[in-house]
C-alpha positions as CSV (number, residue, x, y, z in Angstrom):
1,X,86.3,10.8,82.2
2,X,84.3,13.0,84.8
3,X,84.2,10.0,87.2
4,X,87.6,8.9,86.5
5,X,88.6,12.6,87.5
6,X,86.8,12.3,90.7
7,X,88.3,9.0,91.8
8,X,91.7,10.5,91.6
9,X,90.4,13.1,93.8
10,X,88.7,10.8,95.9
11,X,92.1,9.3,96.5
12,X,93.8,12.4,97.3
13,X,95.1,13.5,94.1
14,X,94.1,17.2,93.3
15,X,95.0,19.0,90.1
16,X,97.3,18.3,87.2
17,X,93.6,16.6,85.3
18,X,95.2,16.4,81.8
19,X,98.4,15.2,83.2
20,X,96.4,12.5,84.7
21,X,94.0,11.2,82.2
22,X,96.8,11.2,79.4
23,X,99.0,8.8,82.0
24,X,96.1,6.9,82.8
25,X,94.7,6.2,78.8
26,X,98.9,5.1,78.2
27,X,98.4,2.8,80.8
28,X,94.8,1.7,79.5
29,X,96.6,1.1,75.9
30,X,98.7,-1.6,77.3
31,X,95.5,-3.8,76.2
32,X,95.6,-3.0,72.3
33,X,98.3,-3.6,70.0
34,X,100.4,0.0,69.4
35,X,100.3,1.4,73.1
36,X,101.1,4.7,74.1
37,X,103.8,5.3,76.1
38,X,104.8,8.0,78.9
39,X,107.7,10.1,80.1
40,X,107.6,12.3,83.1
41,X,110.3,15.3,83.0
42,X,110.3,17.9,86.1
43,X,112.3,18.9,88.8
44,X,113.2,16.7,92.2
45,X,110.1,17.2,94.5
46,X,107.6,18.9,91.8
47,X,105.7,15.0,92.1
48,X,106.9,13.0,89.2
49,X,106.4,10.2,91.7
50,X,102.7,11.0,92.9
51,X,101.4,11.4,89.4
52,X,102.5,7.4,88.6
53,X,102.1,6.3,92.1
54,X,98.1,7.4,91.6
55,X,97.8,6.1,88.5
56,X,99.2,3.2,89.0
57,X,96.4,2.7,92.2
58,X,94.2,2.1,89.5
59,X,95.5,-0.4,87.2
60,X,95.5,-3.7,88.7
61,X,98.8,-5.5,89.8
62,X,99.0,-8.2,87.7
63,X,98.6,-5.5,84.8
64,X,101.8,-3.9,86.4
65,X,105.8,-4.1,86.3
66,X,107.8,-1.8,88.1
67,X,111.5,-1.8,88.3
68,X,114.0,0.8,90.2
69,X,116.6,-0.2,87.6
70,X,117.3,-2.5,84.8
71,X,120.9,-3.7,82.9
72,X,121.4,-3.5,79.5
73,X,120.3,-7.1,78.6
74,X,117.8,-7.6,81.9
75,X,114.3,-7.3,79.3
76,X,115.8,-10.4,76.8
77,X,115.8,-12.6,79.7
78,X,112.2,-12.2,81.5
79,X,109.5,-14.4,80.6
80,X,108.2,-14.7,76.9
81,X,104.7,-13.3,78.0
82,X,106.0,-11.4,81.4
83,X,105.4,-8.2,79.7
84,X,102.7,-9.1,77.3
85,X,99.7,-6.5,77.5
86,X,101.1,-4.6,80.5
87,X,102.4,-1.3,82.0
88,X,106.4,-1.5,82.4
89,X,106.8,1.8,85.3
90,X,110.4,2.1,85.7
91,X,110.8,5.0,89.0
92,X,114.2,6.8,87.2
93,X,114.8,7.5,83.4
94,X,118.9,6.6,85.0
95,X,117.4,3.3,86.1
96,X,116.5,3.0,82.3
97,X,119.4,4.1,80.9
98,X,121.2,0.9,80.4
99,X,118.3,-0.6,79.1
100,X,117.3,1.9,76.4
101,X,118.2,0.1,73.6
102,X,116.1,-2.6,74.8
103,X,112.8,-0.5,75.5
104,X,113.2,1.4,72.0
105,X,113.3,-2.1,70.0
106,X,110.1,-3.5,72.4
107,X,108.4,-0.2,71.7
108,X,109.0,-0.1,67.4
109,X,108.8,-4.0,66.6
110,X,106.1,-5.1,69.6
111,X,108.6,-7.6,71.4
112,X,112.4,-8.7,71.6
113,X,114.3,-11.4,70.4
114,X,118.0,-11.8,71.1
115,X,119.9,-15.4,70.0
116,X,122.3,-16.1,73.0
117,X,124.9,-19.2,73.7
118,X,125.0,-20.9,76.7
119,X,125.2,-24.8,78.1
120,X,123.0,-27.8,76.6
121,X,122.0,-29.4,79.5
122,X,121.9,-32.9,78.1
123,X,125.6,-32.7,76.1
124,X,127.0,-30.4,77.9
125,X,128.1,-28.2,74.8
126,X,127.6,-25.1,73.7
127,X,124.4,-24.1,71.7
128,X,122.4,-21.4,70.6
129,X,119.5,-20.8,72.3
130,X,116.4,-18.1,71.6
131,X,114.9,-15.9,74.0
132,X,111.7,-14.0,72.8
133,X,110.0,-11.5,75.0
134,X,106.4,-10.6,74.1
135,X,104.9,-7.7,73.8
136,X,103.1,-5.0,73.2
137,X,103.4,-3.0,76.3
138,X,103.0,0.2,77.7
139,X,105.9,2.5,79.2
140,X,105.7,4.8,82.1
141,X,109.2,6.5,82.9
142,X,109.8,9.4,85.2
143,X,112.6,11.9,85.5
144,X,114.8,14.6,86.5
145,X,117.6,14.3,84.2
146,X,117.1,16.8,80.5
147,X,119.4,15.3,78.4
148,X,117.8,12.1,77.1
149,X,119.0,10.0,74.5
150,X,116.3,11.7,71.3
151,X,115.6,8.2,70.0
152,X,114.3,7.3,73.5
153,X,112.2,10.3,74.2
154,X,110.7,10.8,70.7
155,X,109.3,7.4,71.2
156,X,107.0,8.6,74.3
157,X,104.4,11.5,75.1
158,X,106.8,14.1,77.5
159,X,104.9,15.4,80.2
160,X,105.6,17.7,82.9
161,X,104.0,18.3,86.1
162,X,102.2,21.4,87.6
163,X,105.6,23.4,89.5
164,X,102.8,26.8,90.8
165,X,102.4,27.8,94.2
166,X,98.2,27.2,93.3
167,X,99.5,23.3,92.5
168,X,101.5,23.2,96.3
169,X,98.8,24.9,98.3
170,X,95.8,22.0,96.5
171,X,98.3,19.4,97.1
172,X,98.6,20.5,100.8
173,X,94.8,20.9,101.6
174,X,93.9,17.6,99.7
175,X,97.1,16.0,102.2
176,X,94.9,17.7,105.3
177,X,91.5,16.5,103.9
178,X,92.8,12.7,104.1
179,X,93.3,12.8,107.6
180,X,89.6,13.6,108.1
181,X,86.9,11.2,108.3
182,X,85.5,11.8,104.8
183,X,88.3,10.4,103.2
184,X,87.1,7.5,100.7
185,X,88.8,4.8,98.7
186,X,89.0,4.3,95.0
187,X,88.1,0.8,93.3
188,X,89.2,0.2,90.2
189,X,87.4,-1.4,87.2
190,X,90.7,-1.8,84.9
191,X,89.7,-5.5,84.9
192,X,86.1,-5.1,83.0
193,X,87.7,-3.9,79.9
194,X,88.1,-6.6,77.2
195,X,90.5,-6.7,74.3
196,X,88.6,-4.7,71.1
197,X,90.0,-3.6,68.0
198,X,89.5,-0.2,67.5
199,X,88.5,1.2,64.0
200,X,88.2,4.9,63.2
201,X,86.0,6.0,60.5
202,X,87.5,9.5,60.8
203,X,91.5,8.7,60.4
204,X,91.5,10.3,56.6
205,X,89.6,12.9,57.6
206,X,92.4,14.1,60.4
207,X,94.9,16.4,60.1
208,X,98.6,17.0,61.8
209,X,101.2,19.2,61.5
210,X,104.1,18.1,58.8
211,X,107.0,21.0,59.7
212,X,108.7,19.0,62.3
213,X,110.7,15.6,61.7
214,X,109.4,14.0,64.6
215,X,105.7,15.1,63.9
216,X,106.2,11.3,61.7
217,X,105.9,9.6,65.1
218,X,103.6,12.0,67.0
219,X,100.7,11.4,64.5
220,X,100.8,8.2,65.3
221,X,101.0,8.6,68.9
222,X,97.6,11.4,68.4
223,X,95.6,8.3,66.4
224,X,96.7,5.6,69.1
225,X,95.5,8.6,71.7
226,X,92.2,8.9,70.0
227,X,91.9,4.7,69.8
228,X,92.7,4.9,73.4
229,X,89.7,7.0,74.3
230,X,87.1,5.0,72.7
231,X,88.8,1.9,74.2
232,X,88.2,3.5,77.7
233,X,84.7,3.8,76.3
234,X,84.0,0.6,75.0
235,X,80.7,0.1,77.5
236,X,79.1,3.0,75.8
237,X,79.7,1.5,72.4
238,X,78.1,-0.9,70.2
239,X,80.4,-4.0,69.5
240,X,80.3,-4.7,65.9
241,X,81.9,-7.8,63.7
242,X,83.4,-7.8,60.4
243,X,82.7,-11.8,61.1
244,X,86.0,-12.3,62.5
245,X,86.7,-9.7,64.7
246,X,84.5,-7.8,67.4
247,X,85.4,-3.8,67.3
248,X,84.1,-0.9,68.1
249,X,84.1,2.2,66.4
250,X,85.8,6.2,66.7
251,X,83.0,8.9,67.2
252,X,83.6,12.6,67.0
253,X,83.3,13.1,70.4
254,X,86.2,10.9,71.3
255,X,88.4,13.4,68.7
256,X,87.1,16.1,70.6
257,X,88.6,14.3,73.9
258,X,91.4,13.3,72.8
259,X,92.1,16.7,70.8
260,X,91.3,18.5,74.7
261,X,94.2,16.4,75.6
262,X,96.5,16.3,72.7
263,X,97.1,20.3,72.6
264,X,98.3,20.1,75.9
265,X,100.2,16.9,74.8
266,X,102.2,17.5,71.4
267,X,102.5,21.5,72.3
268,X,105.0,19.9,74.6
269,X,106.6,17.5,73.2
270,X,107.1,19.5,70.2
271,X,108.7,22.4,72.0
272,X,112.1,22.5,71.6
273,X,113.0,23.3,75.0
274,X,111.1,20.7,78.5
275,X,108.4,22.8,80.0
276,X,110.2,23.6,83.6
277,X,112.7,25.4,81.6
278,X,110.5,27.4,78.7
279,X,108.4,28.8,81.9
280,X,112.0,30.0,83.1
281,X,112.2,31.2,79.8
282,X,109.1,32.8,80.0
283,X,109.5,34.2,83.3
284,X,112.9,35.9,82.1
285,X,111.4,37.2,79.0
286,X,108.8,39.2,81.0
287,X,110.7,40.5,83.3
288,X,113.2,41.6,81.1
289,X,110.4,43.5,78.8
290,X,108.4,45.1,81.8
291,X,112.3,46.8,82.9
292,X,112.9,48.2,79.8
293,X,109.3,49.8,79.4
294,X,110.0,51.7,82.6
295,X,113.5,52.5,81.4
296,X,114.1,56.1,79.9
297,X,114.4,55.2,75.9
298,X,118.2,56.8,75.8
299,X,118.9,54.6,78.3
300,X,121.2,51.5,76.3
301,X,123.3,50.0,79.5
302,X,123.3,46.5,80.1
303,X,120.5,44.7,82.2
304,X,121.2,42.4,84.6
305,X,119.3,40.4,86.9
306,X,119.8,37.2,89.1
307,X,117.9,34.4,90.4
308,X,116.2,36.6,93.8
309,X,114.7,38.8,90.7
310,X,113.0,35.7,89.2
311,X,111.6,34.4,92.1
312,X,110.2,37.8,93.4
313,X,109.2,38.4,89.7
314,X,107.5,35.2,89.2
């Protein structure tokens, strides 16, 4: 994980670590058989765009398929294995939109199947044909847009990138450091992981919280997070065989990993507001308390503030 890190600085992408690993390890889980899949919430500008650009640097291109947009019935249609054990990166949850029916099915059953008329070629009369598309595969969407169909989003890990002045003034020395001669280039090794089942000796032993509805689907999403680590590990671990199948097995020190990573993760997801706006949130809240301790404590007006206050506050 330290080395992966340094590649992503090494290609010019500073910050935003957790943010990074998580998207990488969904894109990594396009190899087993429940992958993990991504959404990207922040504002226009923040880098929404950078974070899956870089990721995406490292996966290879054959592992990769990237759309702008997609209609309602465009997924039915491709290839039966043109999505099989790869990364689906569509650039605008809006470009999705259409489609969400279709990435929600793919997501829950593994693949699609729709039965659809058209033309025999040979009588020339109608029939029934069936179009499978194979799966599983791993999503990667990125927005602006807040109000997203539930369904959809409870079916992914919601991210949000780093919106702090620190975050801007890294981004803008890394962009001055690549136009000096020690620049390097990343290779990837995406292509040296084999397919392994994953077993995890551990998975009674773990706990997760049970006061939200949608904590049903997150536990699953933490246990395909933990499989996910030790898959990206799977040179440091012995192969085993039940026989049938080669696998490899969960230590504690992949929990520990992916736990690192699922606090910043599931705090987020289970929140019932997106990050940009409980900072805002945030940000009112203390500026509201820190008045009214300097206020006399007879003092019950109104207080007001607008959005100059906030950004001088914050």
């Amino acid at each position: 994980i330290k080395e992966l890190l340094r590649d992503f600085l090494a290609m010019g992408y500073v910050g935003e670590d957790k943010n990074k690993l998580t998207v990488y390890l969904a894109c990594v889980s396009c190899l087993l058989e429940k992958p993990l899949s991504v959404m990207i919430v922040s504002r226009s500008s923040a880098g929404k765009s950078s974070l899956q650009d870089a990721v995406l640097k490292l996966i290879p291109p054959e592992s990769v398929v990237r759309f702008t947009a997609m209609t309602g019935q465009s997924l039915f249609y491709m290839d039966e294995n043109a999505l099989k054990h790869k990364v689906l990166a569509i650039s605008e949850n809006e470009g999705a939109y259409q489609a969400s029916y279709a990435l929600k099915t793919i997501q829950s059953e593994g693949g699609l199947r729709i039965a659809s008329t058209g033309k025999d070629p040979v009588s020339g009369k109608m029939k029934t044909h069936d179009y499978r598309v194979k799966g599983p595969v791993a999503l990667l969407l990125i927005t602006t847009d807040v109000d997203i169909d539930e369904e959809l989003m409870s079916r992914f890990i919601t991210l949000s990138v780093d919106e702090d002045c620190s975050q801007t003034q890294k981004i803008h020395d890394q962009q001055r450091f690549e136009r000096t001669l020690e620049g390097l280039q990343h290779q990837n090794a995406f292509r040296l992981l084999r397919k392994l089942k994953v077993v995890n000796p551990f998975a009674r032993s773990l706990k997760f919280m049970t006061n939200r509805l949608r904590a049903r689907r997150d536990n699953d999403k933490y246990l395909n997070l933990i499989e996910c680590v030790t898959f990206l590990f799977q040179y440091q671990r012995v192969v085993k065989s039940d026989g049938e199948t080669d696998y490899i097995e969960v230590t504690k020190e992949d929990i520990a990993a992916a736990n690192d990573l699922a606090k910043h993760i599931f705090s987020k997801s289970l929140d019932e507001l997106f990050p940009p706006s409980r900072k805002l949130l945030n940000i009112i809240r203390e500026l509201v308390e820190k008045r009214i301790a300097l206020r006399d404590e007879e003092d019950m007006s109104p207080l007001t503030f607008n959005r100059r206050d906030l950004r001088e506050f914050s």
